[in-house]
N, C-alpha and C positions, 0 to 999 in steps of 0.2 A: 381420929376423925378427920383432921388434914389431911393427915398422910390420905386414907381413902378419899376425898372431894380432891385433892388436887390428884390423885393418879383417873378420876374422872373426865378431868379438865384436859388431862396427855390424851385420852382416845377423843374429844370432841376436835385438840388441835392437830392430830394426825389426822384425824378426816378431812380437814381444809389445806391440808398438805403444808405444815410449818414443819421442819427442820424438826426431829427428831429430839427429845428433852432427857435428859438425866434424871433417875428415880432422883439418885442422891442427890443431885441438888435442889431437888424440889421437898427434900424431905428438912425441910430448916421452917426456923420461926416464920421469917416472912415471905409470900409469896411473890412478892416485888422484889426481893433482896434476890432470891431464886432464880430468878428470870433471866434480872441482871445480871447473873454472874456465871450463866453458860452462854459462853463463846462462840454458841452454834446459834443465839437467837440475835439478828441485828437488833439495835435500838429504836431505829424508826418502823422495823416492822407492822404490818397490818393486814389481818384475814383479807386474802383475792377475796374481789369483788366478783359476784354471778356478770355472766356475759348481760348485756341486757338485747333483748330482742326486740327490734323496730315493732312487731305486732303485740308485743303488749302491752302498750299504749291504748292501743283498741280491742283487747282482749278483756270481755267483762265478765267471764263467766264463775269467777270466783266474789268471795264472800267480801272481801277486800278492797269491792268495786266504790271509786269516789268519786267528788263533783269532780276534779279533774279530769279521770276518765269519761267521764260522760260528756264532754265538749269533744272528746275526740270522735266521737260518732257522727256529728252533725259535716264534716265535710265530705267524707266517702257519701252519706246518704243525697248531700247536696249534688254533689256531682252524679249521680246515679237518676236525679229529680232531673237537671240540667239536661242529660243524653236523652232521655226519652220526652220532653216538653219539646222536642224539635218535630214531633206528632202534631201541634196546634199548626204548624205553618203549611198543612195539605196547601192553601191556594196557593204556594207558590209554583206550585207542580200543575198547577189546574190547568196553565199555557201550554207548557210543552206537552201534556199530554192529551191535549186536546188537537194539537197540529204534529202527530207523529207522524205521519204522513206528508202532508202538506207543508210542514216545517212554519212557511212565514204565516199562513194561515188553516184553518180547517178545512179538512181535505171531504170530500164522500165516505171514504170509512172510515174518520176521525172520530174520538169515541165523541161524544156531543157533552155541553154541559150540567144536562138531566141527567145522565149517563156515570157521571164519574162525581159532582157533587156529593153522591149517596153513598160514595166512598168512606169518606170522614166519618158518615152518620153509623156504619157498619163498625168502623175500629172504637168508635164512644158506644156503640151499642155493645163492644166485646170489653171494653172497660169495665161496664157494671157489669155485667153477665159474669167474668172472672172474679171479679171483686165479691160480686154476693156470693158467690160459688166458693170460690178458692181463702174467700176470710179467714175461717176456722183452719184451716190448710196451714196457711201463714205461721200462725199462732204455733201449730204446731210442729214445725219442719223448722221455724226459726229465717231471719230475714238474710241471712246467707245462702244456703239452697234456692228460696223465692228468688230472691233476686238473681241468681244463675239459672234459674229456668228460664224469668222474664227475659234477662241479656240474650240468651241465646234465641228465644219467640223473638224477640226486636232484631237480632241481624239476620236470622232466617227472612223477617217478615219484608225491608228494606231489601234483600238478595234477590227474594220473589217477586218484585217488584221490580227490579230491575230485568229479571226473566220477560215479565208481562210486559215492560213496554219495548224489549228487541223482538219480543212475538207477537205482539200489537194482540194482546189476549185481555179482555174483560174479566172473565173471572178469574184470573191469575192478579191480576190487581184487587182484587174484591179477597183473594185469598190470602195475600199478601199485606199488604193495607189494615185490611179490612178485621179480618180473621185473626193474623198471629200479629201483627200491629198490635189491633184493637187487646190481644192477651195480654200482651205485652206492656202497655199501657195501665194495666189494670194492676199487675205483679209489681210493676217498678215505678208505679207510684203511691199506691198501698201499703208495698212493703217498708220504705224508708220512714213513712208518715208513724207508722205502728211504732216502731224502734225507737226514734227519739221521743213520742209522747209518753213510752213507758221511763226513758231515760231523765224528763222533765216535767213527773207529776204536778211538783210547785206552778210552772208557768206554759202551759200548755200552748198556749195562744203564741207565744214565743219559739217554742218548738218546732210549731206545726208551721209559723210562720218564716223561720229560717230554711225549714226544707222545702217548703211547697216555695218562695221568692223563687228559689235557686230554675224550680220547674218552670217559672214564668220567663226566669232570665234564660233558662233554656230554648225558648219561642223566641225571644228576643236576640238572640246569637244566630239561630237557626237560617233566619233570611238572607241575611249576605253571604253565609258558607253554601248555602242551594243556589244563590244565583250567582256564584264562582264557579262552583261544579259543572252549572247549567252551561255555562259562557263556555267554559275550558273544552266543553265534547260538545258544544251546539257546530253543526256543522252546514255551509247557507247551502240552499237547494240553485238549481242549478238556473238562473236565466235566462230568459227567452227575448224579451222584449217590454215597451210597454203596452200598455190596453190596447192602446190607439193605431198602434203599429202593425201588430197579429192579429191575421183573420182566426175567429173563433167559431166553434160548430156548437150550439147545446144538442145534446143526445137527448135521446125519450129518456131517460132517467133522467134527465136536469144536471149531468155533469158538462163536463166541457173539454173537449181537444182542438189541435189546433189542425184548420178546415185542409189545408197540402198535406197532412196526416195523420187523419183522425186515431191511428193508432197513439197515437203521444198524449195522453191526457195531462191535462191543464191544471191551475189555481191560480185565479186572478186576488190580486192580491191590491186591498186601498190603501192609500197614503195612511189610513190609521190603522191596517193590520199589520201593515209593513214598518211601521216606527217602534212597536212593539219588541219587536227583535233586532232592529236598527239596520232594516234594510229600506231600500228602494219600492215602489209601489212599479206596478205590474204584473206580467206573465212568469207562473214559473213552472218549468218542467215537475210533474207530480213522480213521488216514488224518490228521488233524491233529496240528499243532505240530510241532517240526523237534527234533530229538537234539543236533544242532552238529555233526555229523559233519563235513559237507560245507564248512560257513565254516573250520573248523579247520585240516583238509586243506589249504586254498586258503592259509591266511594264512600258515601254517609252509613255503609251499614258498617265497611268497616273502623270507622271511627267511633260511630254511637256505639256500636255491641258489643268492642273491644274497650273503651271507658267502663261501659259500665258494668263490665262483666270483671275486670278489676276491681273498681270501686266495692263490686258485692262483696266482696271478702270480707270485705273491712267495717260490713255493719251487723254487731254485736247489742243480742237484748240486755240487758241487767240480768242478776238473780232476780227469783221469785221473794215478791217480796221487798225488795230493796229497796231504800227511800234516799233521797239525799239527807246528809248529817247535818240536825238542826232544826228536820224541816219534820214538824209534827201534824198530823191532820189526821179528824174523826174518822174511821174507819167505816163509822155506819153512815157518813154520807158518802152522797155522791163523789165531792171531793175526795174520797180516800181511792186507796188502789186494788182492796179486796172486796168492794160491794159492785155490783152492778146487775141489771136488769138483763136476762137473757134474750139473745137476737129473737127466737120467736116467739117471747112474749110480749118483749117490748114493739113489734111491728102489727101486733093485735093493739097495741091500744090505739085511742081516738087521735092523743098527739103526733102521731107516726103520721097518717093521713096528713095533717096542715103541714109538718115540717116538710114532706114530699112534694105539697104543691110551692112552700114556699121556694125548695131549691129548683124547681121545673120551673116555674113562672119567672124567677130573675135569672135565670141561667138561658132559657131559648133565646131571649134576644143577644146578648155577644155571642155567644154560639152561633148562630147566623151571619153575625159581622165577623166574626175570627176564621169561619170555614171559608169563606170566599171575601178575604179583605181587601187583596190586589185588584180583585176583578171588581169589589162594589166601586173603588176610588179611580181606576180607571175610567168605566164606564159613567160615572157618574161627572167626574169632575176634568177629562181629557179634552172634552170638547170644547169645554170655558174656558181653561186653560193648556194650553197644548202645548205652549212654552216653560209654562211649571210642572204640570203633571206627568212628567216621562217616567219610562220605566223601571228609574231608579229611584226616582220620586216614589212610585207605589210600594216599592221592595222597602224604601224606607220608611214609608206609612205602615207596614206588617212588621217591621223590626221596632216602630214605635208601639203597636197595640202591645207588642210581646214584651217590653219593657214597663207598660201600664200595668199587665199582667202581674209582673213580677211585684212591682212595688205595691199594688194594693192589697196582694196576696202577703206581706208582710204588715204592712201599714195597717193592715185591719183585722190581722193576728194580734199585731202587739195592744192595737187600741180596743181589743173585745176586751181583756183582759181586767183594761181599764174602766170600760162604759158598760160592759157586758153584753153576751152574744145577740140579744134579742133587739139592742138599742142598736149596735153595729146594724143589723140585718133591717132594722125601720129606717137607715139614711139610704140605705139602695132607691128605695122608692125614689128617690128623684131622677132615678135613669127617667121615668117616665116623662118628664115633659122633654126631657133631650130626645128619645125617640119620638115623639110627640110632632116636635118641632122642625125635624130634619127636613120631610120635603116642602117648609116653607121655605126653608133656606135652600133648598135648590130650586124652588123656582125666581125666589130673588136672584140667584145668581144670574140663572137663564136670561132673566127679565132684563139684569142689570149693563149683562156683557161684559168681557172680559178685563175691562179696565176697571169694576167695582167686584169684580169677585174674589177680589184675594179675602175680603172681611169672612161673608159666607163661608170657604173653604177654610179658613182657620179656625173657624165656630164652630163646624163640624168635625174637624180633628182634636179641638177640645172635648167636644161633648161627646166622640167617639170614645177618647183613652177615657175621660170618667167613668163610662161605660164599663168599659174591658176593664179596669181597675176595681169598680165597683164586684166586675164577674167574679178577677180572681177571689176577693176578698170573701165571696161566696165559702170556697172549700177550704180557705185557710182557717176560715171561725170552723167550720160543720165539726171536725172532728172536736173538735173541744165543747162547741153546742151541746154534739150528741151524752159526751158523757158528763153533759153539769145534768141535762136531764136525765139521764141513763146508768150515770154511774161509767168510770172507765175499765171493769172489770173486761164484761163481754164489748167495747167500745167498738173493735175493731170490728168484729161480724155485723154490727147495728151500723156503722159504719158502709160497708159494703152492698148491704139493704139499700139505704138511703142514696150511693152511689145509683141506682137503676132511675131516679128522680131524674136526675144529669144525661145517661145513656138516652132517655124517655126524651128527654129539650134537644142533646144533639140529634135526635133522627128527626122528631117533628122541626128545628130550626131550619137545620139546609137544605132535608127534601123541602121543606114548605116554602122557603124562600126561592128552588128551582121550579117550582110550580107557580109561584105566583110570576116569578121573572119572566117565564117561558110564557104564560099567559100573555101577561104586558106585552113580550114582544112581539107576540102572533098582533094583537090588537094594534101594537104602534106600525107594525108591516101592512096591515089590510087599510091601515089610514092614511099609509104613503102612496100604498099603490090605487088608492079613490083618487090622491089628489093629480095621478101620475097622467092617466090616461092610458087605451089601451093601445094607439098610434106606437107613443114613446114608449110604453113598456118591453111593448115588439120588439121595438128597436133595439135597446138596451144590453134585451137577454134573449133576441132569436126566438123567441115564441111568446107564445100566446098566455095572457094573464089566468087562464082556466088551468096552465100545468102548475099554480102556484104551490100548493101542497108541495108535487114532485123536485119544486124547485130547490123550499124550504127546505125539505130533507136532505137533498144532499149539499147543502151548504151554500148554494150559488145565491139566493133569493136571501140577500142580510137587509139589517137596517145601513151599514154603511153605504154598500152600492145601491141602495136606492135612494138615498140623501146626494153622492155624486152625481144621478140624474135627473134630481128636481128642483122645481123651481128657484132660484132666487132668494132669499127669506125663506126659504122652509124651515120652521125650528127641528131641531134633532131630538126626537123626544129619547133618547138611551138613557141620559140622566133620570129618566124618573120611573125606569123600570122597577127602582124599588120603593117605592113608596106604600104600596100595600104592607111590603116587608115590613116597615115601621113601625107603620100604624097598629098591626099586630101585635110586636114586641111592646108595643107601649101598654096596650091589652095584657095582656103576662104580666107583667111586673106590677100592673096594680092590682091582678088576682094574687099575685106573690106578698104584697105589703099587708093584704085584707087578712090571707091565712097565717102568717106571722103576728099577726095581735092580738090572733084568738089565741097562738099558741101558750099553754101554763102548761109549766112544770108537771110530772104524776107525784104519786107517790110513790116512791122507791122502796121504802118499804115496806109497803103494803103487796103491791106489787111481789114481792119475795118472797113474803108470808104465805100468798095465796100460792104461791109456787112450790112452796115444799111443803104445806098442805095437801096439796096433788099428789106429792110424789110421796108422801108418806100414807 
């Protein structure tokens, strides 16, 4: 019986490749005696070790899978959250692409700010649209393919985009942006959320709160790398003179050349469109120098699509099944990982309904302030302070929201866990008196003039990031919400559902906020030019106050150049373009607080029963 177990042992050690053994001397009493005493086996010997390979660290698809390996998924998904959150900083692009033409200011075919706002609202309308769509998708192709679809949608979508703005094309940005952006968006940040909630049944809230920060930090990185880009390929258009200097012609269309050649078209540019890009105020030759639009576009695609087209590799689900070691929970609840309420039945029930307004109503308003956050703090707080407020000021006013972002999107992950989703989601409510209150505090500021507005504008950049912090904290609870009431089986389809709530706030926030803005501004124009007269207007702009329509539209008719020729004391009303804005947002969020208290739990259950009672 030795003799056979140990000539066993000779084919297990010839397979590991040890040096060749002697029956006979393995045919004696001890097997250690044995060993010792051929000459062919060293004495520190020991079985090679398997190579080890850098990817199975993050390779979870055997049985094998432990808590160790399960942290290894949270930084590839982090970084994959990270590449595509640079999607929230659209208003940084809102400048240059609004003066592709014109460069220091907007030119006649310049796309306008109604125009391209609705941009953002189309790539969040293509978030949820993929999301409820492509959920089940997810689940089943696994978060490596998703995410190599999304990476390649996100540097197609950034490449397109830079096409559109060297071809000064509208819907090539709307297709770009808009379209495979907004896909993209939807796949790549879906996908990562999915993986490690299955990876950290235990702490969900933790989970979803370490990938989605990383998505906030991704907003928060974003603004100074676009206005590098912007800087690096912005190129100045070319010089003419100042105002006062060049005789100017307006044409029946309301543009402008210059009168010894009317073939040269113009863009007069004011001391505050010109500080913008840190140029000089004046005349400048149209059709010259470049915005950065387009090098921007190009250089960000290859970065983001090439991160996170990497990263996808490296995010791995669990087995089915799997649970971390130690960690026991009821199977028949919600808590567990094999029950859950399916996506369409869980979206017929009544609870579905309040959970959609709750995420609609507190999500429109920073959704409004995060689509155009450069252009609200500019226009709003440039003219109080003009020595604080510059354009790097505002760049880091967007790189603050996007840091708000990030941390409340953790901070209110890890504290659901603690207070639970329903108690997290009743402190939003107090966005409401901070949107509430904003345009008191701008007209204090107005009121106060520049030597008392610093208070104001730090009030407002407080109550701004609570805002945006509050927003993030929105999506970092939702998926954990959904499946304390839903169960996390089908989480991630109900998930995607619920995602169209979000899509539904970004299209109503920033069209609605370009709508009211553009409203205000027509009304704050027809009240400059009452107080103007029609003498001075003449004067001003070469015709007559009846072509004002034709003026507005091609740009020349702003509220700046009619503030450099009126009176005296004329207040500047820009700052309170947005006030309607507010006051709305503040509306939202207390429909969002009202439908969050009626929300209870279903029965899950029940719910399950009646479902494969149907199907039986």
């Amino acid at each position: 019986g030795t003799s056979s177990m140990l000539t066993k042992a000779v084919g297990r050690f010839n397979k590991q490749r040890i040096p060749k053994l002697c029956l006979s001397s393995l045919r004696c009493r001890s097997e250690t005696t044995a060993i010792v005493s051929c000459p062919s086996i060293p004495l520190n010997w020991k079985p090679p070790q398997p190579h080890r390979d850098f990817r199975r660290d993050f390779s979870t698809s055997s049985s094998t899978a432990d808590a160790t390996n399960r942290w290894s998924v949270i930084p590839p998904a982090a970084l994959v959250e990270m590449s595509v959150g640079a999607i929230y900083c659209y208003s940084m692009f809102q400048l240059p692409l609004s003066t592709l033409s014109g460069v220091v200011c907007p030119a006649p075919d310049d796309f306008t700010t109604s125009q391209i706002i609705p941009v953002f609202s189309m790539a969040a309308g293509g978030l949820g649209l993929s999301s409820a769509a492509l959920g089940t998708w997810v689940d089943k192709v696994g978060p490596v393919k998703a995410g190599t679809v999304g990476s390649l949608c996100w540097f197609s979508g950034l490449m397109t985009c830079a096409a559109a703005s060297h071809l000064h094309s509208l819907p090539l940005l709307y297709l770009g942006y808009g379209g495979l952006g907004g896909a993209a968006w939807g796949l790549l940040y879906m996908t990562p959320v999915s993986a490690t909630m299955k990876w950290f049944p235990d702490r969900r809230g933790l989970a979803t709160g370490l990938t989605l920060s990383a998505f906030g930090a991704g907003a928060a990185i974003a603004p100074p790398l676009i206005d590098f880009f912007t800087t690096m390929h912005f190129v100045a258009p070319e010089f003419i003179g100042s105002a006062t200097e060049v005789a100017l012609t307006t044409l029946p269309d309301g543009t402008q050349s210059l009168t010894n050649d009317p073939s040269t078209k113009v863009v007069v540019a004011t001391a505050t469109d010109a500080a913008k890009v840190g140029l000089s105020e004046g005349v400048y030759k149209l059709g010259t120098g470049d915005s950065g639009a387009t090098g921007a576009f190009a250089s960000l695609a290859c970065i983001y699509g090439g991160v996170s087209l990497v990263c996808s590799q490296f995010m791995k689900a669990p087995p089915a099944g799997w649970l971390p070691e130690g960690y026991v929970v009821d199977e028949n609840s919600t808590a567990g990982t094999t029950i859950g309420v399916p996506a369409d039945i869980a979206v017929r029930t009544h609870q579905f309904p309040l959970l959609w307004t709750t995420i609609f109503g507190n999500a429109i308003g920073g959704l409004a302030l995060i689509s155009s956050s450069k252009m609200i703090m500019t226009d709003i707080w440039s003219a109080n302070l003009p020595s604080v407020v510059t354009a790097s000021f505002a760049t880091g006013y967007v790189a603050a929201l996007g840091s708000a972002n990030s941390f409340g999107r953790l901070t209110w992950a890890v504290a659901s866990d603690k207070v639970g989703r329903k108690n997290a989601y009743s402190v939003f409510a107090l966005g409401l008196p901070v949107m509430a209150g904003t345009p008191y505090l701008i007209k204090t500021a107005i009121e106060s003039g520049e030597s008392s507005a610093m208070l104001p504008l730090g009030m407002f950049i407080g109550g701004s990031t609570f805002v945006i912090a509050n927003y993030g904290g929105i999506f970092s609870i939702l998926p954990a919400y959904i499946a304390d009431l839903y169960g996390s089986k089908y989480s991630n389809s109900i998930h995607g559902a619920a995602l169209t709530a979000w899509s539904a706030s970004a299209v109503c926030g920033p069209i609605g906020l370009a709508f009211l803005r553009s409203r205000a501004e027509r009304n704050a124009i027809e009240d400059l030019m009452n107080g103007l007269g029609d003498g001075k207007f003449e004067e001003a702009f070469g015709t007559s106050s009846d072509n004002m329509d034709s003026l507005i539209e091609s740009k020349t008719l702003t509220i700046t150049r009619l503030m450099e020729v009126s009176d005296p004391g004329t207040i500047d009303p820009t700052p309170t373009l947005y006030n309607d804005v507010f006051y709305a947002g503040a509306g939202f969020i207390a429909a969002a607080a009202i439908a969050n208290q009626l929300l209870k739990p279903p029965n899950v259950q029940k719910l399950i029963k009646e479902r494969e009672g149907k199907i039986t």
